[in-house]
Structure formats: C-alpha cells, structure tokens
C-alpha positions as CSV (number, residue, x, y, z in Angstrom):
1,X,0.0,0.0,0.0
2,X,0.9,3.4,-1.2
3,X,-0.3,6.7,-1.1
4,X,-1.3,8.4,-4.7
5,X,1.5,9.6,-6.6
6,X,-0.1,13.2,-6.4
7,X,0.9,13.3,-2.9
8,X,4.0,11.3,-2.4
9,X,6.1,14.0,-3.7
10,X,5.4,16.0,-0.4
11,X,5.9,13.5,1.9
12,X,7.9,15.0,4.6
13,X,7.5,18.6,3.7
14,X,5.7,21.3,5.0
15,X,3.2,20.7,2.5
16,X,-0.8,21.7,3.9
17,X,-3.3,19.5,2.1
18,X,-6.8,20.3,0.9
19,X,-10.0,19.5,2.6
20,X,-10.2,16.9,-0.1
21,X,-7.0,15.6,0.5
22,X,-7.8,15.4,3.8
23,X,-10.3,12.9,3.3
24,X,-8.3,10.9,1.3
25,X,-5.2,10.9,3.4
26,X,-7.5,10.0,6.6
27,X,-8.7,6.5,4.5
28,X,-5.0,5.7,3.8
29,X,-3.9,5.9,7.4
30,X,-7.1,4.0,8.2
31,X,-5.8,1.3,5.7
32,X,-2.1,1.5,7.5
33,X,-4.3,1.2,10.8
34,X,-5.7,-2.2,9.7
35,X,-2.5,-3.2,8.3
36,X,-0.7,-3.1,11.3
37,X,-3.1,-4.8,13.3
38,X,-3.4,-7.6,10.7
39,X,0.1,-8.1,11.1
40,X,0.0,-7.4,14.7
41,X,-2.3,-10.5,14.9
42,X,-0.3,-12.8,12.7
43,X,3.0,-11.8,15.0
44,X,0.5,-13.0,17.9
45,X,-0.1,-15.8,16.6
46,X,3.5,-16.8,15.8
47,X,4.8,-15.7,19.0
48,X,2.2,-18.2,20.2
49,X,3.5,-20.8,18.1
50,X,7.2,-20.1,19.0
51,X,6.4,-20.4,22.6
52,X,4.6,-23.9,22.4
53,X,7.4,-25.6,20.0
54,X,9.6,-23.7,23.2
55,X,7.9,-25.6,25.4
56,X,7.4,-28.9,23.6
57,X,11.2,-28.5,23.3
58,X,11.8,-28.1,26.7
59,X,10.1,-31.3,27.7
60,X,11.6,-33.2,25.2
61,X,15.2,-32.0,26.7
62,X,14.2,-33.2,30.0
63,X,12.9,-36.5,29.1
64,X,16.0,-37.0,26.6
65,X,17.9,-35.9,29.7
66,X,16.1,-38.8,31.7
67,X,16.6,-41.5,29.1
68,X,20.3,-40.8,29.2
69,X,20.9,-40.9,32.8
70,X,20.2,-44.4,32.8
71,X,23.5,-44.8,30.3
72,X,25.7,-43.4,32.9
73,X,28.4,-45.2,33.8
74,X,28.0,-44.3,37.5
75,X,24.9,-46.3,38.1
76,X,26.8,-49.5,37.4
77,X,29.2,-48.9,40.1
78,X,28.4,-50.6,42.8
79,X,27.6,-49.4,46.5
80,X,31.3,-50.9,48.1
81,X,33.0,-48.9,45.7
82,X,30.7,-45.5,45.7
83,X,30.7,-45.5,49.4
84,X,34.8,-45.8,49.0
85,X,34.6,-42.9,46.7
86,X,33.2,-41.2,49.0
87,X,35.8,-42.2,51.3
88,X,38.4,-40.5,49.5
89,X,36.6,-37.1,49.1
90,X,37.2,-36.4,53.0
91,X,40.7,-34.1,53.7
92,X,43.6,-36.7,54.4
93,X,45.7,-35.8,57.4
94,X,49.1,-36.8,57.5
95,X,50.9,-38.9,60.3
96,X,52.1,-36.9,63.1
97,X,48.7,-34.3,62.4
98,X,50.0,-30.8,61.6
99,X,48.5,-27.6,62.2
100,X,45.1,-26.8,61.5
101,X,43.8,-25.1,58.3
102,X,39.7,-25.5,59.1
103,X,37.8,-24.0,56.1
104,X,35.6,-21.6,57.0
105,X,32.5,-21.2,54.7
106,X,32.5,-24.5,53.2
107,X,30.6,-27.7,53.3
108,X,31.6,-31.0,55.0
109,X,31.6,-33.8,52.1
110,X,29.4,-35.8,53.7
111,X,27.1,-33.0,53.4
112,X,27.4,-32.1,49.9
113,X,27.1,-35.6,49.1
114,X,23.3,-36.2,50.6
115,X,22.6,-33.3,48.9
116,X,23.1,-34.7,45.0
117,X,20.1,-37.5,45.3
118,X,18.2,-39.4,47.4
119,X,20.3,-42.9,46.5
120,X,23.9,-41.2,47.0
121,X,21.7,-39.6,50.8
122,X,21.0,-43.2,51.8
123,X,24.5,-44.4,50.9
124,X,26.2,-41.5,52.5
125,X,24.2,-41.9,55.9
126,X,24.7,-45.7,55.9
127,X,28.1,-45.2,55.7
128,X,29.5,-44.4,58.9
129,X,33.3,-43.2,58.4
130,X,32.3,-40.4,56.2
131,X,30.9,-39.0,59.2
132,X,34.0,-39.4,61.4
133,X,35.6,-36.4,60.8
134,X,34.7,-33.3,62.6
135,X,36.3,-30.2,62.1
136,X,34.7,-27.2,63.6
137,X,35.5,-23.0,63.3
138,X,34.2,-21.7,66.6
139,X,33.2,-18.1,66.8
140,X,34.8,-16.2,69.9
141,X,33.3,-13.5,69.9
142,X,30.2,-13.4,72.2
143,X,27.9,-11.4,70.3
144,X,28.1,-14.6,67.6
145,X,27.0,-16.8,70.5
146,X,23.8,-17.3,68.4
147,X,25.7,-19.5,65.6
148,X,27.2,-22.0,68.2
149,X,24.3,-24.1,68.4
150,X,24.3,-24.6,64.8
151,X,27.8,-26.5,65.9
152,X,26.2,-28.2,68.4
153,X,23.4,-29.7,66.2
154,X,25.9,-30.5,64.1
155,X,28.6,-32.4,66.4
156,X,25.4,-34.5,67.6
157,X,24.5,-35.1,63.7
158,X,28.0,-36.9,62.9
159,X,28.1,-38.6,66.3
160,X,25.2,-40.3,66.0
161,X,25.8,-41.4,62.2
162,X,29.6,-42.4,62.8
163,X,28.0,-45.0,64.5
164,X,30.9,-47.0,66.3
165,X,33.6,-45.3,64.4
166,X,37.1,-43.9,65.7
167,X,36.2,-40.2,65.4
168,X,39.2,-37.1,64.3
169,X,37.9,-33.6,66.1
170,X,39.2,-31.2,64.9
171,X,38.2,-27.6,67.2
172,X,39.4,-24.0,66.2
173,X,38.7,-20.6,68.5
174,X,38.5,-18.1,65.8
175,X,40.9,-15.6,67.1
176,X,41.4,-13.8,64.0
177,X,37.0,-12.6,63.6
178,X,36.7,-9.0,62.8
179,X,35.0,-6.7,65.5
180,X,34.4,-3.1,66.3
181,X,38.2,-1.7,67.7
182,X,38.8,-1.5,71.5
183,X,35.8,-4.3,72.1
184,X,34.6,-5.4,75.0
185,X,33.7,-8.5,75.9
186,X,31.2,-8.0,77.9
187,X,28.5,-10.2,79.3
188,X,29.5,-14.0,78.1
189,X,26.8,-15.7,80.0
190,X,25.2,-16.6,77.2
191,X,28.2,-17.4,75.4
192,X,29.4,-19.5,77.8
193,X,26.1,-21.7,78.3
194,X,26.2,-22.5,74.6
195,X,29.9,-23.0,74.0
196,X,29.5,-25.0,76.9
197,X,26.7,-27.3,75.2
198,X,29.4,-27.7,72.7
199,X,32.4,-29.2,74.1
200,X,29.9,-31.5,76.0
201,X,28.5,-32.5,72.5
202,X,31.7,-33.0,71.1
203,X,33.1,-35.1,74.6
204,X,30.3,-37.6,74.1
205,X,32.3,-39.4,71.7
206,X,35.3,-39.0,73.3
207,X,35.6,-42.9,73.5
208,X,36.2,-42.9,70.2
209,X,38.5,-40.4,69.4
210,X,41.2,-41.3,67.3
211,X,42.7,-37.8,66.6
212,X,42.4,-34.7,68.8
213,X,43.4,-31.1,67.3
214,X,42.4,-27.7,69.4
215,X,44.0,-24.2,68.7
216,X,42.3,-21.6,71.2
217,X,43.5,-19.1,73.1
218,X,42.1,-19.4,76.8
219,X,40.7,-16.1,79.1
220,X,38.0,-16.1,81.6
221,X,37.1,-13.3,80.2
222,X,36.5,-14.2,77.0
223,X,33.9,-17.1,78.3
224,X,35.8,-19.9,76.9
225,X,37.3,-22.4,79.9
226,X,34.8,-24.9,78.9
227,X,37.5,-25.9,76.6
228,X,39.3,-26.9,79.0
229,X,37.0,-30.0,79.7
230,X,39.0,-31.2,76.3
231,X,41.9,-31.6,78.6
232,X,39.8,-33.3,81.0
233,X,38.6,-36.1,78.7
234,X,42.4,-36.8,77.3
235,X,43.1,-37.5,80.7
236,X,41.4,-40.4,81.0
237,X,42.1,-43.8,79.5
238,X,40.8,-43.6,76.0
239,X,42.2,-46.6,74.5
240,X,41.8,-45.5,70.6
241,X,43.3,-42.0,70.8
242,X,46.5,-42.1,68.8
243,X,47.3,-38.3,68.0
244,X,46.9,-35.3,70.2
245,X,47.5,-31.5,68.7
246,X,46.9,-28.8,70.9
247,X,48.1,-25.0,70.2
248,X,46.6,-23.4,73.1
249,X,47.5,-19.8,74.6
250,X,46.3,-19.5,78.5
251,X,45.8,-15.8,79.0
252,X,43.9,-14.0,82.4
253,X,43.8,-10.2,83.6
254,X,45.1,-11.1,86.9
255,X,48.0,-12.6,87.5
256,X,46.5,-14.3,91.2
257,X,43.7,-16.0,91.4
258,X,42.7,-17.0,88.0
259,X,46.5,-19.3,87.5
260,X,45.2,-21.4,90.4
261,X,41.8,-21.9,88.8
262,X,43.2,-23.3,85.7
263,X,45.6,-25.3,87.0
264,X,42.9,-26.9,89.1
265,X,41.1,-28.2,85.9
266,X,44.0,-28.8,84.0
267,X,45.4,-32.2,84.4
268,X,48.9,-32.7,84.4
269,X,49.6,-36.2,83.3
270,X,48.0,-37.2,79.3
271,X,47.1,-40.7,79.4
272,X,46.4,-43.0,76.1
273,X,47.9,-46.6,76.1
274,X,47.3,-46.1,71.9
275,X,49.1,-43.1,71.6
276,X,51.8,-42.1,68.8
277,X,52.1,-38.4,68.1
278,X,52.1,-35.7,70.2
279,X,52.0,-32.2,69.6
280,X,52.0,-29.8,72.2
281,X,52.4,-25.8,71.0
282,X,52.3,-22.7,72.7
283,X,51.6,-23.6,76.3
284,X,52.5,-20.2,77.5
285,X,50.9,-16.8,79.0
286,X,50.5,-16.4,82.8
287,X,49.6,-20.0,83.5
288,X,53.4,-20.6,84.5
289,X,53.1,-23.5,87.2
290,X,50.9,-25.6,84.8
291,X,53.3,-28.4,82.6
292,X,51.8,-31.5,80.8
293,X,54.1,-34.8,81.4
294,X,54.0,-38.1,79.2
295,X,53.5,-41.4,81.7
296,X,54.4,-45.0,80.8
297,X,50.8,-45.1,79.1
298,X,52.5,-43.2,76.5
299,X,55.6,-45.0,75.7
300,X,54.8,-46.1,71.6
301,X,55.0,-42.1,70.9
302,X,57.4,-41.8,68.4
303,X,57.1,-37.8,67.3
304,X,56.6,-35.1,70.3
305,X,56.5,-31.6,69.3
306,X,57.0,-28.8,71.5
307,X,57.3,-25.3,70.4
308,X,57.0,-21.7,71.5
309,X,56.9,-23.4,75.6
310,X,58.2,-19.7,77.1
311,X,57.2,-21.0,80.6
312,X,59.2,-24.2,80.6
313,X,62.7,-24.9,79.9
314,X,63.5,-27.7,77.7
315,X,65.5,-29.9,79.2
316,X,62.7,-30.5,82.0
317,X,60.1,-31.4,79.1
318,X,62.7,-33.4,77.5
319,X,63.1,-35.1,80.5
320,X,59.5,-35.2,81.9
321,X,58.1,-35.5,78.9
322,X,59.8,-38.7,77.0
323,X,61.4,-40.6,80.1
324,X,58.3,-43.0,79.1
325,X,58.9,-42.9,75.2
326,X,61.2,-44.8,74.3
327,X,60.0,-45.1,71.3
328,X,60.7,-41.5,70.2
C-alpha cells in the first residue's frame, strides 16, 4: 500500500493538504491502521506458536535428559565402591597431624554428598566413616554466640551417624574474627552456656576419638574455659586415641587467682595406652606453674612436638616429657 503519486512527492515537507486531501489521506492511514493490526495479529499468533514448540522442546530436553541418565556409567558402580569414593573425598591428614587449616564457609563432604540424590543420601548416611571427621571453626566473639548451636546440632549429627567409628575432632577458636576496635567482651553468659553445650557434644564421643586437634586461646574473660574439659577427657584412659594437637595460649587479667583456677582443671599427666604423636604448641601466658608430662601409658610415641613453651625450659620437658617414650 501506497499513497497516490499526487501526494508522495510532499511527503515529509511542509506541504498543507486540501480538505479533499484530507479525506483521502484520513482513508489511507485507516488502511495502515488495519495493516498493522493484521500483522500485529499474525506476530501474535506466531509468538504463540514459538512459545509452544519452546515448550514442547523443553520437555523433550528433560525426558531425553532422563533417558540418558540411565547410560551413565556411574549407576553400574556398585555401593562398596561408591561408598569408597566417597571415602576419598574427605581431607587426608598426614601422620604426626600438623596444624590446623579448618575451612571456613565450606561444606563437610558428607554434606554435599546427601545433597546430589536421594540414593547417594541413603549411601552416604549408611556409611558411617564419612561421618567421622569433625572439624569445627568456633566463633569467639560473644555477640556470635547465636551461631554456636548450629555447631552443636551439628557435632550430635555426625556422632550419632559415625556409629561405632574412631572419630578425628578437629576444634578452632577463631581468634582472628573481625569486630568493632577497643571491644569489650562484655556479658559471656550466654556465650558461655552455649559454648559449653558444645564441648559437652563434642566429649560424648570421646571414646572414640582417634585424633584430637584444638588451637584456642584461653581467658576467663572471654567465656571460653569450657575448653578446658578437652583436657579433662584426654586425661582419662581412652584406649583409641593415637594423635593429640593442641596450640593453646592460657591468657587472664590477673596474675592471682585465675593461675590457680586453671591449673585446678587442668590435668597434668596425658594418658592414652594407643598413643603415637604428640604435639603440644604454645603452652605459654600467665599459666606458668601448669606443665603436661608423658607417663608410661605413652611409651609407643614416636614424634613429640614442643614449640614456642616460654614458661618451661626444655631440658625439664625433655626429661619429663619422653622418660616413658622410648620409642621416640
């Protein structure tokens, strides 16, 4: 459609039509009007279209998807060897247990994996030493008290589904959290009950351990001697722990008072008639009467670490410490 040639040589010009142009002009645009919508109608329509073959497509993706999951090679392997894959997804630690490096923000593997479908769930659960390793970040500042028992609930998960397992704990103050400067610590009751709930989740198992790592630095102030209950439970006769790792700092304000209250709690003789590495950092700050000794219990250790001990000279924690090793 067109308008007359009389006319097309002022489109776009100034040009003022007559009243009988007028007329004529107003039918043209009324054709352009019923153009448009023709082919406003026919785009509809094929819009329409497009989105139905877009869905048809869709579901024949998805069901194509479905046929070809059943040629993947993973459904033939069987359940020994998944489970052992699984196995090998957890964070090997090497003999002698080094420091420490807990990742912060990510997921156990044994989480992840119940999480990818409901056959590698059931496998997962049912398979106890994926859920053997416990390695937990704990917040100390007291105003993230509300996040412990997120810990907690998660300490009793992989208890209860290591089943009869040797466990490896694996506990981290975190020292390094960012906070307003000059803080305060303040009010820790509630800080205390929870971190408290904790450490008696995680000594439950304690029977069990098999490895025990803890790096905290320990105040009354900051609300965390419930730790110390760690120290407690190594002191009894736990006949599968073979590795201890401790990098603890004991810090108080006042130099009288608080030492004896420590050292009160604080055993002084580590037993474990399985044990073979010891590692025993940093047992320094204003806890200066308080020394750890090795007994005859220990004598298979064969690696002892002590570093950074500022309150104790070395030859007495030669001596005290590996007259019973003599394995080492």
């Amino acid at each position: 459609m067109s308008f007359p040639p009389a006319l097309s040589s002022v489109l776009g010009t100034n040009y003022v039509p007559s009243a009988s142009e007028i007329v004529q002009l107003k039918a043209q645009v009324q054709d352009w009007d019923q153009v448009i919508a023709d082919l406003d109608r026919d785009l509809n329509a094929l819009q329409q279209v497009q989105q139905h073959l877009a869905r048809q497509r869709q579901r024949c993706v998805l069901s194509k998807n479905k046929y070809e999951a059943l040629l993947e090679p993973i459904r033939r392997v069987p359940d020994e060897i998944l489970a052992a894959v699984f196995l090998e997804c957890l964070p090997q630690e090497p003999e002698g247990w080094a420091a420490m490096t807990p990742t912060e923000g990510t997921k156990h593997p044994a989480i992840i994996l119940t999480h990818v479908c409901r056959h590698w769930r059931n496998l997962a659960m049912g398979t106890p030493r994926l859920w053997a390793q416990v390695d937990l970040r704990v917040p100390s500042r007291p105003y993230r008290a509300r996040t412990i028992p997120r810990l907690t609930h998660l300490v009793r998960v992989f208890t209860q589904r290591s089943r009869a397992c040797p466990m490896t704990i694996k506990v981290k103050m975190d020292t390094g959290e960012s906070g307003p400067m000059f803080y305060r610590w303040g009010n820790t009751d509630g800080y205390e009950v929870a971190l408290k709930e904790l450490v008696d989740e995680v000594c439950i198992s304690s029977e069990r351990w098999r490895s025990l790592s803890l790096s905290a630095i320990l105040d009354p102030e900051r609300g965390n001697l419930s730790l110390l209950q760690f120290f407690t439970a190594i002191a009894k006769l736990l006949p599968g722990l073979t590795q201890v790792h401790f990098e603890v700092t004991f810090e108080t304000q006042e130099r009288q008072g608080q030492d004896s209250r420590l050292i009160s709690i604080c055993p002084k003789v580590l037993s474990g008639p399985a044990l073979r590495s010891v590692s025993i950092t940093k047992p320094s700050g204003w806890l200066s009467n308080h020394s750890f000794n090795i007994g005859l219990p220990w004598a298979g250790v064969r690696n002892d670490g002590v570093q950074n001990t500022t309150n104790l000279e070395p030859p007495a924690v030669r001596h005290g410490r590996l007259s019973g090793c003599p394995a080492f």
